[in-house]
N, C-alpha and C positions, 0 to 999 in steps of 0.2 A: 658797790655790788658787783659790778666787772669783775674786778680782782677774785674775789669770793668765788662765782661764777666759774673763772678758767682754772683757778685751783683745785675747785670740785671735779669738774672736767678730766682734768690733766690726773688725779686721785682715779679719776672713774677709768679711765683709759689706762692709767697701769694697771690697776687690779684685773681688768678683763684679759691684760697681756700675758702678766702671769696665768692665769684660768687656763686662755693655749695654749702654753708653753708648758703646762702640770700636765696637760693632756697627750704630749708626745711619749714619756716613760711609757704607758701605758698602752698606746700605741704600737710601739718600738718591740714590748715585750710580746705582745700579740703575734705582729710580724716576723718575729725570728721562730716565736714557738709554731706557726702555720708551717714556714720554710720547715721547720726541720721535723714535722711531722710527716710535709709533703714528699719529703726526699724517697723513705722506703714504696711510698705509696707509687710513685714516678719508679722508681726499682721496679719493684712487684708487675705492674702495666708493663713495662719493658720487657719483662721475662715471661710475660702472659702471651704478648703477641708476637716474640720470635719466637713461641712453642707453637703457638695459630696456624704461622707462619710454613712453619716446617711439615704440622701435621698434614697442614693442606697441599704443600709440593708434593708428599710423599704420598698421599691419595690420589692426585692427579699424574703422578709417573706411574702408579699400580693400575690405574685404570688406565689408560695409555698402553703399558708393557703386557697386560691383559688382550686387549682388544690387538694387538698390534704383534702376540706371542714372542715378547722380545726381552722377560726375566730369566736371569741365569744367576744361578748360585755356582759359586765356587767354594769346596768343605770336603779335608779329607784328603786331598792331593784329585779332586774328581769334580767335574760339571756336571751341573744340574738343572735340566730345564724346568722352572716350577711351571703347573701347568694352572689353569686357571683356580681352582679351589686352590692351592698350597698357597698361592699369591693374596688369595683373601685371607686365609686363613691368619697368613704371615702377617698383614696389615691389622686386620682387626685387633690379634696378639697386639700389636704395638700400640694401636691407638686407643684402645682400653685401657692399659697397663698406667695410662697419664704420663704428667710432665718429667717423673724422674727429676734427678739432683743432675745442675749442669757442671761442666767441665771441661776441661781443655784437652785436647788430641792428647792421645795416649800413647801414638808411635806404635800400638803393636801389631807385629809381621803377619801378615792376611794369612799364613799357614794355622795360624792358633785360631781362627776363629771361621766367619760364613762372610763372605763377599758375594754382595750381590749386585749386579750390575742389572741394572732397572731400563738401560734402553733411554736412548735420549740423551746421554750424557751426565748420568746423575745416576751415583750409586748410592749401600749402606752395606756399611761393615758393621756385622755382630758379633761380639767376643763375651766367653764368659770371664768376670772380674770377681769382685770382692769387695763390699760396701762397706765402708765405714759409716756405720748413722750412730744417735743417739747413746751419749754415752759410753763410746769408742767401740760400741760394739759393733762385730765385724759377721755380715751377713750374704749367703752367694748369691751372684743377680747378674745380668748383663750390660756390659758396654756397648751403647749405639754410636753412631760416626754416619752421618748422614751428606754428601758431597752435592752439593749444587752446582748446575751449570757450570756458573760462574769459577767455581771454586772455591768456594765457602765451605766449611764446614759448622754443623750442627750437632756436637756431641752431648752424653751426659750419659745416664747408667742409671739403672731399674731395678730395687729389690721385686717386684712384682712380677717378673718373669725368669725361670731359667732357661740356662742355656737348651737342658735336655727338651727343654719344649720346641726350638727351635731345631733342634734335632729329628725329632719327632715327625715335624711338619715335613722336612724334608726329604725323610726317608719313607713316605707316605708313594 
């Protein structure tokens, strides 16, 4: 009965083996389908909180360059000191308008568009551009270029606002 016994055993103990080991596929397929659902979502987060990011420097240099009379536009071949309302004005525009499609430095020459120098070491260049969205269709809206401290920049571009808005403001 021994023999009998560790034979059953030794039966019992593989089949349970295989059982684990049928349990990894399906595991395995889990794990990668998680990973690669999580990858945009890890994207997405990342693009949420360097817009956070930005929005809120650029609220605390307005409020700064505000309290402290130290915004200046340059537009036109001419300086502009915005005065308290044009500086909100100018913000609100931007920080309604949302996140905008990102993208990399455009290079174009501060004559073509509104350089503002925010005071403190941190400006934002406005240009008007040309969007390609949905479809290849090509829609007018502005390029922003936002310079931190550091030297970072924060670009991307906004069907939701024109240029002439930004004009507007500061011929006010």
């Amino acid at each position: 009965m021994d023999t009998n016994t560790s034979t059953h055993a030794k039966v019992r103990k593989s089949l349970k083996v295989r059982k684990d080991r049928s349990l990894l596929i399906p595991i395995a397929i889990v794990a990668v389908v998680a990973i690669i659902a999580a990858v945009p979502l890890i994207w997405a987060l990342n693009l949420h909180f360097e817009y956070r990011n930005y929005i809120d420097e650029l609220r605390d240099d307005f409020i700064k360059g505000e309290r402290f009379d130290t915004i200046y536009a340059s537009y036109n071949d001419t300086e502009v000191h915005l005065n308290k309302d044009q500086a909100s004005e100018l913000f609100r525009m931007i920080s309604i308008s949302g996140m905008g499609k990102r993208c990399d430095p455009k290079g174009i020459p501060e004559d073509e568009g509104v350089f503002i120098d925010l005071g403190h070491g941190t400006t934002l260049f406005i240009a008007h551009t040309i969007i390609t969205i949905e479809y290849e269709e090509e829609v007018p809206g502005i390029y922003l270029e936002y310079t931190y401290k550091d030297g970072r920049k924060y670009c991307y571009e906004s069907e939701k606002i024109f240029f002439y808005n930004i004009e507007n403001i500061l011929e006010k």
